[in-house]
N, C-alpha and C positions, 0 to 999 in steps of 0.2 A: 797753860795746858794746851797742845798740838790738839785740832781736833781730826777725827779720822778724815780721810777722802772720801769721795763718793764714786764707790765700786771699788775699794781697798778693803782688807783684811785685815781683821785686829795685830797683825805682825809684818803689818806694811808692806806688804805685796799685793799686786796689782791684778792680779787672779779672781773670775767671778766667785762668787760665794754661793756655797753649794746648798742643794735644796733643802726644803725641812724634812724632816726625815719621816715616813710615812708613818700610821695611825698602827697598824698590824703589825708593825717591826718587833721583835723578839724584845729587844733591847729600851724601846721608847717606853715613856713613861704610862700610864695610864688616864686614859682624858673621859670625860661624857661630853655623850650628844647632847643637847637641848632642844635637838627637834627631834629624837627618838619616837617621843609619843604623838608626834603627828602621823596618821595612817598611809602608807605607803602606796604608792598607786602602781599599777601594771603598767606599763613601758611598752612600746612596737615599733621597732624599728622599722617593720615593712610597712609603708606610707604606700596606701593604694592610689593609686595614677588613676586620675579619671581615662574613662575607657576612649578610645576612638572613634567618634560615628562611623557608624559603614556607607558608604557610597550610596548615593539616589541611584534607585533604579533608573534605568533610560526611558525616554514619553513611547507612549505608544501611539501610532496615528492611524486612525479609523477612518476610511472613505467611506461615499456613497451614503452618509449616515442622510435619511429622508425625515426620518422621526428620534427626537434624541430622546423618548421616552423610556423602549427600552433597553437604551443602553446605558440609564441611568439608573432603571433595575436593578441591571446588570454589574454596575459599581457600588450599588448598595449592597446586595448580597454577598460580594468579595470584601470589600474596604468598609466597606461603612461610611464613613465621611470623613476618612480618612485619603480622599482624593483630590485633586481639581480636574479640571475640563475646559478647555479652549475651544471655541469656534473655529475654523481659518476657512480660506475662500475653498469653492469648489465643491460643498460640502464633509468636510475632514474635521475632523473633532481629534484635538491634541489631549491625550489621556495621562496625567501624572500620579501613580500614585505613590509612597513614601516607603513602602517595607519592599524586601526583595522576593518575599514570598506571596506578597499580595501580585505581586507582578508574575510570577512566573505562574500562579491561578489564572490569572487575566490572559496571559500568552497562549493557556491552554486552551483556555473557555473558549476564547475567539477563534482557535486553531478549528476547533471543533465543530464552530457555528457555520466553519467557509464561512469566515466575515473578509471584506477585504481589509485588508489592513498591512502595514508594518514596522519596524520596531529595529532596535538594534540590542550589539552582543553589552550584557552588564560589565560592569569595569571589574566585578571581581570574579567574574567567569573570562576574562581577558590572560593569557598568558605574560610572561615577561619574557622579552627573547632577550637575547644578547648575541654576539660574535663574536669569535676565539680564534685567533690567529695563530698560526706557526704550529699546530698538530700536520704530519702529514694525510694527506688526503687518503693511505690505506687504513688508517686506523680504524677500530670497529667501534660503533656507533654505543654499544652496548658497554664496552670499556671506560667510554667518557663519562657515559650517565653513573656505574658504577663509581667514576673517581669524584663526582661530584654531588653524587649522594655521600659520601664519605664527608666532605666537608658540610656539610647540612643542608644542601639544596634538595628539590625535590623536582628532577625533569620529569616537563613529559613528551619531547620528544627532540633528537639531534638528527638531521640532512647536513649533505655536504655540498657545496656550491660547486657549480660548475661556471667555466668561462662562457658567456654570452653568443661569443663568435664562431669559436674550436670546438664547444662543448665539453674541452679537456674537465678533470677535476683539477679546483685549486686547495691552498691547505686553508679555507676557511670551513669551517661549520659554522649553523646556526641553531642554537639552543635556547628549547623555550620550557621556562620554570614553571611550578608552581607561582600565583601570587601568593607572597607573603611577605612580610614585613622587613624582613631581614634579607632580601633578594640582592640590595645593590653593594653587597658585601662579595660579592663576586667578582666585586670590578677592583679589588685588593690581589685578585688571583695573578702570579706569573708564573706559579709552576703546577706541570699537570702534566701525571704519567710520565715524569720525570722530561720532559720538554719542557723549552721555553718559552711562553705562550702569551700574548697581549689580550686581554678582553675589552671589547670598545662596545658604545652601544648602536643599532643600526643606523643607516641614513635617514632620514625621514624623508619621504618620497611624496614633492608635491604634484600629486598623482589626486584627480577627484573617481571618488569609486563609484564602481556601476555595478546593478546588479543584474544577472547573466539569467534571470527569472522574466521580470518585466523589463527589462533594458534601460530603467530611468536610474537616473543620478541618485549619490547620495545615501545609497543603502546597501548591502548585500543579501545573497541568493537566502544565504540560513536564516534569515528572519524576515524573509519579504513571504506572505499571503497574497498577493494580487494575484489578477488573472496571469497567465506567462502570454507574451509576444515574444513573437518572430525575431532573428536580428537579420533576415534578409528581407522581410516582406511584410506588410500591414495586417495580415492576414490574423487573428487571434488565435494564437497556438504558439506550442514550442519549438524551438529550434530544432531540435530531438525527432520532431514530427512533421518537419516539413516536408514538402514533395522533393525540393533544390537541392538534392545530393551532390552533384554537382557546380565547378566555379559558373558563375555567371553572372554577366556585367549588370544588368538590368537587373537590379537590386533598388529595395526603398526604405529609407531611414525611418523608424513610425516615430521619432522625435524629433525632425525637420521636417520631412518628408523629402528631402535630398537623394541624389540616385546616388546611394552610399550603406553601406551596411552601416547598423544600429554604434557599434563600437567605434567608429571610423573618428579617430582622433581631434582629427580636419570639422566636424560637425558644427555647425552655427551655436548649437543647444550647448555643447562644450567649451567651446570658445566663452562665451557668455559667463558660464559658472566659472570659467576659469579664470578669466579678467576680473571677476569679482572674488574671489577667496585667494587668489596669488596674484598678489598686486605686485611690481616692481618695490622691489626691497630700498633701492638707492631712494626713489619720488618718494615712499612714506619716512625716511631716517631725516629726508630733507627739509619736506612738511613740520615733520613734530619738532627739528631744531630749529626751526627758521625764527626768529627774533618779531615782532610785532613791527610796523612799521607805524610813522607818524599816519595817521588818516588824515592828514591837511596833504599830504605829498600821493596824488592818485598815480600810484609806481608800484610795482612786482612787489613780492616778499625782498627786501633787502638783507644779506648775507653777514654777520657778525664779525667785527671787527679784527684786525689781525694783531693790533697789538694788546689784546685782552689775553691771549692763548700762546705760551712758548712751543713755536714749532723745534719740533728734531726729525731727523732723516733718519731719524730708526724707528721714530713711533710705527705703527699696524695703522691701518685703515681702524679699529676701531677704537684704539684710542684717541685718532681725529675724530672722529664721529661722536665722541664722547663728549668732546669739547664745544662740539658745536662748526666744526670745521667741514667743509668740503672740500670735494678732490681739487677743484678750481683755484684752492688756496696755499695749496703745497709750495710756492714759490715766495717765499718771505719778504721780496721786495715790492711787489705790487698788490693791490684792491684785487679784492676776487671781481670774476665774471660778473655782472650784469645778466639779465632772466628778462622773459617775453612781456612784451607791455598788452594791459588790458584800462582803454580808458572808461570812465565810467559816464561823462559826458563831453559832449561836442563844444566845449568850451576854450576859447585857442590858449587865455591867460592859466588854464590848472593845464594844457596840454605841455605849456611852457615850461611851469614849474615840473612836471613829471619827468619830463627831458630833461630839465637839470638835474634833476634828483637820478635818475639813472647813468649821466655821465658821469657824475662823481662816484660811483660806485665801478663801475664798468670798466675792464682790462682796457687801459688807454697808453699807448708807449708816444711819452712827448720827444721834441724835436732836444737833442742835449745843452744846446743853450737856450733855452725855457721861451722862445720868443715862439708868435703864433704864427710858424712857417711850417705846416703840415703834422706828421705822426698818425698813427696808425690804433686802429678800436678792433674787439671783436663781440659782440655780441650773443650768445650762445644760449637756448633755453639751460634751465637749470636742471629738466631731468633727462639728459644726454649726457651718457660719462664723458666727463674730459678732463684734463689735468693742464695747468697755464705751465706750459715750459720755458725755459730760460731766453729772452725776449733779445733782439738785438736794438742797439741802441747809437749808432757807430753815426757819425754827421752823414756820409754819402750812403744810411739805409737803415730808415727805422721797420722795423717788423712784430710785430706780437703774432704768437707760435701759442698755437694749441693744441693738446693732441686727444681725439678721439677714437672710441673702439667702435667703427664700422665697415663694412665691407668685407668682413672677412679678417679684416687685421687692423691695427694701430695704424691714424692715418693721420699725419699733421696738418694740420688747419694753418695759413701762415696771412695775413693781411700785411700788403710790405708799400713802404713808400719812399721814392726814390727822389731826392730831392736836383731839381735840373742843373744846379750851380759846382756840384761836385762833378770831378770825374772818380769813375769805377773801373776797375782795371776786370781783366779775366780772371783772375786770383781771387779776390775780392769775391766775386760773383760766386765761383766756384766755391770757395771757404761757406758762403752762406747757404748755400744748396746742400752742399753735402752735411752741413749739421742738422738739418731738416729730418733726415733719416731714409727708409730706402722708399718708403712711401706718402708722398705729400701734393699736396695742392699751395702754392701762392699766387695770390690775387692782390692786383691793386695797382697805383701808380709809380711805374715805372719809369716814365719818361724818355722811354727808349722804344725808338720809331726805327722799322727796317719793314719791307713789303712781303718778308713772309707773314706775319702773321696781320697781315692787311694794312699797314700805314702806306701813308701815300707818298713815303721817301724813307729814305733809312739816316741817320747820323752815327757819330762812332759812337757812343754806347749799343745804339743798337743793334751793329756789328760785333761788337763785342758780346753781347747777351746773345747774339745767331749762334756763334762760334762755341759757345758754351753749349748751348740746344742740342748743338749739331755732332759734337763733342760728346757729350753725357747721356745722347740720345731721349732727351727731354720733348716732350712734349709740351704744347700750347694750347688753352681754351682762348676766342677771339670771337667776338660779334664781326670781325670783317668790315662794321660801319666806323665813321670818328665819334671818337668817346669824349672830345674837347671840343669846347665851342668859345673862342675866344670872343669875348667883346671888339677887339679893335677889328675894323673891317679889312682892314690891309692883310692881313691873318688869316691862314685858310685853317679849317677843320683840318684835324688829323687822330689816329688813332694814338690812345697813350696806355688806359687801363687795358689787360688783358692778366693773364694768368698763364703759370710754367707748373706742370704736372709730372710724376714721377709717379710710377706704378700704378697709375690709372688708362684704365679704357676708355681713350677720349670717345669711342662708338655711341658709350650709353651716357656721355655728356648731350645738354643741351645749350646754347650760349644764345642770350638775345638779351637788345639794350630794352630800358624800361626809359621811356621820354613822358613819365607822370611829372618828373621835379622840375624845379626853373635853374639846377644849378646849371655853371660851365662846363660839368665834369657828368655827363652823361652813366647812369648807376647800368651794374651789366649784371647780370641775374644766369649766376648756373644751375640747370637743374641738369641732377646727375641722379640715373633711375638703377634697377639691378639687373635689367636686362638690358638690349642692345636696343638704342633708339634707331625705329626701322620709318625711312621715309616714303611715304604712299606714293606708290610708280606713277607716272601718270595714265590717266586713261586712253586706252588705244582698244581700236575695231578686233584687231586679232592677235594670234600671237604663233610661235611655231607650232600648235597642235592645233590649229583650226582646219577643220575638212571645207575643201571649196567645193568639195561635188555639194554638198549641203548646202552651203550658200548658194551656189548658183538655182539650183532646184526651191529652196526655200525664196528667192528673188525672183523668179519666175511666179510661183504662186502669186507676189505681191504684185507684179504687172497686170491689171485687171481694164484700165481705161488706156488705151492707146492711142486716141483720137487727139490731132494735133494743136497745142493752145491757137487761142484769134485774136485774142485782147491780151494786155500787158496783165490784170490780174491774172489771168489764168496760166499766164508763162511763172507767176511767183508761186501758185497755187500746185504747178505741177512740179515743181524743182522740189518744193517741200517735201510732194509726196515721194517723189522720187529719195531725197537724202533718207527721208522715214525710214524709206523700204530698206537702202541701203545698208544702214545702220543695224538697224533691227534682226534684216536673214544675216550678218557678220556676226552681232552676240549670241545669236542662234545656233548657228553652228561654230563655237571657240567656246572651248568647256574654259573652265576657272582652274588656272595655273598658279601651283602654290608649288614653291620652290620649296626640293625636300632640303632638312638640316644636313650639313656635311657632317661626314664621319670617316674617324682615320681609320685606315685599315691597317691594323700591326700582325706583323708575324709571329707563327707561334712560338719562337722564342722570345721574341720580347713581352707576350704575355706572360707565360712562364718567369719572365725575370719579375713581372709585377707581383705577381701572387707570390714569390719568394721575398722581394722587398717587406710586402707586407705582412709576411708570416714573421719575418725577423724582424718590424717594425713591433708590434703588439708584445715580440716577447721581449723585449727589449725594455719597454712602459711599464712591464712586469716586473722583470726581473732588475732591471738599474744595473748589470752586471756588464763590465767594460768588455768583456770579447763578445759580451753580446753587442754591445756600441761597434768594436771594430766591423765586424759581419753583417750590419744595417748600412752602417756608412761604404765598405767594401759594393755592395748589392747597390747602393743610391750610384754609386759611379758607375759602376756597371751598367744599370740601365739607361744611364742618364749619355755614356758613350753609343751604345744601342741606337737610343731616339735618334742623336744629330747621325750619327749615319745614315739610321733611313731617311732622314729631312734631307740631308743635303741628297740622296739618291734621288730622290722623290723631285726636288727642284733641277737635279739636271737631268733627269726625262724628261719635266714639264717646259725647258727651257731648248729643248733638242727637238721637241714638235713644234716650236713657235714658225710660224710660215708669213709674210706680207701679202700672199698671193690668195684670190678668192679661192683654192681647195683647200686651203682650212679656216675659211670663211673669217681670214684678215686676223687670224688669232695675236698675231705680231703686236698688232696697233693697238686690240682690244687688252691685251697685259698694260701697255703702256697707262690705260686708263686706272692701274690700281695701284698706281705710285703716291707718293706722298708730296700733293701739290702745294702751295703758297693760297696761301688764305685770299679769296677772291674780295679787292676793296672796293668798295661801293662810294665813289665820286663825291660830295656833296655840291650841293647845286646853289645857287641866290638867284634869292623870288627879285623882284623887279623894285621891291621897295629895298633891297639891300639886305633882307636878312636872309639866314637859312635855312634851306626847305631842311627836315630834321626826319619826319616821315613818310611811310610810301605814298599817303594821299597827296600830301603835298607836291612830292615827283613828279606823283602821277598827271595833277592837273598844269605845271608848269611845262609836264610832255608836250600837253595836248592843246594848249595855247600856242605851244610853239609850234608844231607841226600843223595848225589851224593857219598860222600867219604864212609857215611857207610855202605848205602847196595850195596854190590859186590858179585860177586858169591864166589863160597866156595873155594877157593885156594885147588888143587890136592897137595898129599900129593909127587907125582916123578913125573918125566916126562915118566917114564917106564909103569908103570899103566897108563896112560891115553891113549898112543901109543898102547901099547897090548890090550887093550879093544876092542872088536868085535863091530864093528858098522853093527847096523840091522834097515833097512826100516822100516817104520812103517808098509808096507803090509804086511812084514815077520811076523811081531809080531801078534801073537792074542792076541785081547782085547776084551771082552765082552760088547756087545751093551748093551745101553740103553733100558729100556722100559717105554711102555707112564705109566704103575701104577706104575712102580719106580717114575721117575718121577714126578705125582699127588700126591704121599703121600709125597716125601718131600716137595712139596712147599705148601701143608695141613699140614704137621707136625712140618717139623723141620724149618721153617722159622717164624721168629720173627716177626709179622707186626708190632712191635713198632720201630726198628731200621730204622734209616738215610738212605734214598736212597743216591745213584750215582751222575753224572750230570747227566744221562740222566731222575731221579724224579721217578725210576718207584721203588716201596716200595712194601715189601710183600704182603698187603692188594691188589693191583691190580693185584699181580701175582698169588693171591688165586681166583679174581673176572676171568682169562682170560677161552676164550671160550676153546672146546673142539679141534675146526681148530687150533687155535692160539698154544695149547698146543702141539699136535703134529706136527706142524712147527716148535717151539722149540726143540724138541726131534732132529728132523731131522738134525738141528744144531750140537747138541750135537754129535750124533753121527759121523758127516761129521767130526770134531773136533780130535773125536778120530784116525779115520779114516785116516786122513793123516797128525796126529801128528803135528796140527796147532792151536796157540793159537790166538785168536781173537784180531788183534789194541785197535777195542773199549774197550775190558774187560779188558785192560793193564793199560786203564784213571782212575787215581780215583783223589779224593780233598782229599790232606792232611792236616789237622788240627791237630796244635801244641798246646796240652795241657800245661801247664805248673806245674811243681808237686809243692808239699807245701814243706816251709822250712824243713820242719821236714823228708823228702823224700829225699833233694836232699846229 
């Protein structure tokens, strides 16, 4: 006997088997319950949800509180003990209690009492806004709320935004609901009064609020009780009631006390809150993912592994971040960046290990046959955006590229090392410059020596790398001194490190070597500021706007002893007084000359073209719409032909006055001085025991040894001749005096006002300005001089300045 299958049909088909046939069917047989007589129980589908708490009321904060007695009263009669209460400094008492109706008693009471105090709005007296895109901006305000009352919202109020700049309307509104619980059901919405509409929810604006009552942080006008201040004055009162109707500069912050109104952005008090609650968003994502580090390794936070995490070139920034990634690590072939070292003692064996422990972490591009012949590091804190770009790696030039968001723009960082055994063609060079981008800085060993940017000879690379310069219109950072100090003596110092810049302003660079290390290779330190690095003129007596009737008159005053020196102190005692005066009536009369900033002076049509660019620039950001693009880009050329017209007009006037001749006071020669000269190279010198002087002290003392040794007086030719020589007094001697018009016509004729004063600054041009007293006070000198055969200390001071001659001299 076949027995059936399982899920077959008593007739062999393969069809499920259909259900039992229900209890109530006409047709079914008759059956009993056996639980019939059990009692039946009520049944409810509606299963009640436990309810929602409703939100805590917001604290209330009570100043001035002296006695907390009754204000604890005060909270017994409202709440019961249904509250808490916090001390804080100043005396302020932080007030919590738990119903929202105990709170808005307590709002009142204190309203009542003039208590000081303040509070903020409850979270369920808070509106919901939202933003609605794509209604045009005439629609009426009254039609929206209707159409969104229809869908079950409940507004209570819609405005229309206007442009910031134009004032125009644009087609957003902003609509703020009802809170209630089914509000975010709104953001389902795309169609309204029959338009196509996006509803998004607003920006969140890291914005710390103030309130326009008492001017301090942190609350608003509607719920601040405090006295009201001023926001131009210290004064206690409102703004509303000030006297200062009027702008006026001489304003006082009463929360710095800075000469700044209360609101003023810029405020120390703002800064502060602000750097505490909006911290940089990158330093905290960095912070929380950064990995523990071994505590035997005293080294930064070190950066998570890269082959943990599959990079792709599509991921988002936050899907890196997710993983633990930073931007440093976007390049799948190398170690992320390395981050600022903090050691924690002065011990050299853990400083050792720390430095190891950072170089293996740290962007390092080795030499490509692995051998330890140079390569290139960069080092970069970790909370400075940067991104490690595609590194060069080529035998004649390793480089590691970094690129940073400062200055305005994307700026590549390049550390390049050029090894001396290769040649580098122009191509080559150029090929690696140009992938750098439009704005870059490289720094490092080049090995390419040429006397613009200060070596003390040139070779063909470094002809080759001029050519490129000179070509691409590249700039150069250069300390001007040698950066190589070679051990073998036979070997002179020469310059090698410097750095090639592209769209920076070498003005607000600064370049100087640092001679703290022992290596060969002298470290060279750029500091690059955001304004223009200005170097302090030197000091001088006067300048084009000094009045000589002043001086003269004001030197005059100073002439008080006239009586003629008799002893050699009193000839140094009078010259002093004499400079004194000198100096003194000259910054007496010379106000303080501050050169005003230039400004270009454009014509009104090419203002006109600007406010046209940028009306078609802003609408353009707006609208994304391509004739809007042709009509900004049209308007860029156009202004941009404009400007070089008037530049070039502008440079052949200024080029058509140039004169050699003193009436336009040598203008010729003075343009010559604003060309773009060769880097002045500073010699290096060997001290006596053979090595090299390296800084200015050193120079300085090997100057002064030398010029010590070679001016000597003149060696007697016997010792009999200088014996036999009749020695005579200076009384004995006649010498013929001075007179005051000797005197006058030389320092009118034969003195040079263009040459170098002294230290003491006093230049011919003041010695032709001095009065008639002043001049025969100087005679009286002179003569005293001659008179007992004494030569003056101070006229013995002079500054020596070492030229140095040209090859071709020495």
């Amino acid at each position: 006997m076949t027995e059936k299958r399982k899920g077959e049909n008593g007739n062999g088909s393969t069809e499920p088997a259909t259900k039992q046939t229900k209890l109530d069917y006409w047709l079914a047989l008759p059956t009993s319950n056996r639980f019939d007589s059990l009692p039946q129980e009520e049944t409810n589908n509606d299963v009640e949800m436990p309810e929602k708490n409703p939100p805590k009321p917001p604290p209330v904060f009570v100043h001035g509180v002296e006695q907390i007695l009754p204000l604890k009263t005060l909270l017994d009669s409202i709440a019961k003990d249904d509250y808490t209460h916090k001390a804080l400094h100043d005396n302020t008492v932080k007030i919590q209690v738990n119903k929202i109706e105990q709170y808005r008693l307590l709002l009142q009471t204190l309203r009542e009492k003039k208590t000081d105090m303040h509070s903020y709005q409850p979270k369920i007296d808070r509106s919901f806004r939202v933003i609605i895109k794509g209604l045009h901006h005439s629609t009426d305000t009254n039609e929206i709320k209707s159409a969104l009352k229809a869908l079950g919202h409940t507004v209570k109020n819609v405005h229309n935004v206007r442009d910031r700049h134009t004032k125009h309307p644009l087609s957003i509104f902003y609509v703020d609901l009802q809170a209630a619980s089914g509000n975010k059901t709104i953001y389902d919405v795309n169609r309204l009064l029959s338009c196509v509409v996006r509803v998004e929810p607003p920006h969140h604006k890291k914005e710390i609020v103030q309130c326009t009552n008492c001017q301090r942080y942190g609350h608003t006008k509607s719920f601040c009780n405090r006295p009201p201040r001023c926001i131009k004055c210290t004064i206690p009162h409102s703004t509303a009631s000030c006297p200062r109707n009027v702008k006026d500069v001489n304003v006082m912050c009463v929360n710095c006390g800075g000469n700044h109104p209360a609101n003023y952005r810029g405020c120390s008090v703002h800064e502060q809150l602000r750097k505490k609650l909006h911290q940089n968003l990158r330093t905290r994502i960095n912070e929380a993912r950064s990995p523990k580090t071994n505590t035997n390794v005293n080294s930064a936070t070190l950066l998570p592994n890269l082959n943990s995490v599959e990079l792709n070139g599509q991921m988002t920034y936050a899907e890196m971040t997710k993983h633990g990634v930073s931007a440093a690590q976007l390049h799948p072939r190398h170690e992320p960046t390395g981050s600022s070292l903090t050691p924690r003692q002065d011990d050299l064996a853990e400083l050792k290990q720390m430095m190891k422990a950072l170089m293996e972490q740290m962007s390092t591009i080795r030499h490509p046959d692995g051998r330890a012949r140079g390569g290139t590091a960069i080092i970069i804190r970790k909370n400075i955006k940067h991104i490690l770009k595609t590194p060069s790696t080529e035998e004649y030039l390793q480089a590691t590229t970094v690129e940073v968001d400062c200055w305005g723009s994307p700026t590549t960082i390049a550390s390049v090392y050029c090894p001396p055994r290769y040649n580098i063609s122009r191509q080559q060079l150029e090929s690696f410059f140009n992938g750098l981008g439009p704005k870059f800085i490289a720094c490092g060993d080049y090995n390419a020596k040429h006397t613009h940017w200060g070596s003390r000879l040139a070779n063909p690379r470094g002809r080759e790398l001029f050519e490129v310069l000179r070509k691409k219109s590249y700039g150069y950072l250069s300390s001007g001194e040698p950066t190589y100090w070679p051990s073998d003596p036979n070997k002179h110092p020469d310059l090698l490190d410097f750095g090639v810049t592209c769209g920076i302003n070498t003005s607000i660079c600064l370049v100087k070597s640092s001679l703290d290390l022992s290596s060969d290779h002298t470290p060279v330190i750029v500091d690059i500021f955001t304004d223009i690095v200005k170097i302090p003129s030197p000091c001088t007596l006067y300048n084009r706007k000094t009045d000589w009737n002043i001086f003269r008159h004001n030197l005059d005053d100073k002439m008080t002893q006239l009586q003629p020196p008799s002893s050699p102190g009193e000839v140094d005692c009078a010259i002093e007084k004499l400079t004194t005066a000198i100096q003194t009536a000259a910054w007496e009369a010379t106000p303080i000359f501050e050169r005003e900033p230039f400004s270009y002076q454009t014509s009104q049509s090419i203002s006109e073209k600007i406010r046209e660019k940028r009306s078609l620039r802003r609408r353009w950001h707006y609208t994304k719409h391509p004739e809007d693009k042709k009509r900004f880009n049209k308007a860029t050329k156009e202004l941009n032909t404009l400007l070089k017209d008037m530049k070039n007009a502008s440079v052949e006037k200024y080029l058509s006055n140039l004169s050699p001749t003193a009436a336009s006071d040598y203008s010729l020669w003075k343009a010559t001085k604003k060309f773009n000269r060769p880097q002045i190279s500073h010699a290096p010198i060997r001290k006596g025991n053979g090595e090299w002087a390296r800084n200015d002290q050193d120079k300085a003392n090997l100057f002064a040894d030398h010029l010590k040794n070679v001016f000597q007086p003149w060696p007697a030719t016997s010792a009999t001749s200088v014996i036999s020589a009749p020695v005579q007094s200076p009384q004995a001697t006649s010498v013929k005096r001075f007179k005051l018009n000797e005197l006058i016509n030389v320092i009118m004729d034969e003195i040079n006002t263009k040459k170098a004063p002294g230290w003491d600054l006093i230049t011919g041009r003041i010695l032709r300005e001095l009065s008639a007293k002043c001049c025969f006070r100087l005679l009286m000198i002179f003569n005293a001089t001659l008179k007992l055969g004494y030569y003056p200390l101070q006229w013995k001071v002079a500054q020596v300045v070492m030229v140095p001659k040209l090859r071709s001299e020495r």
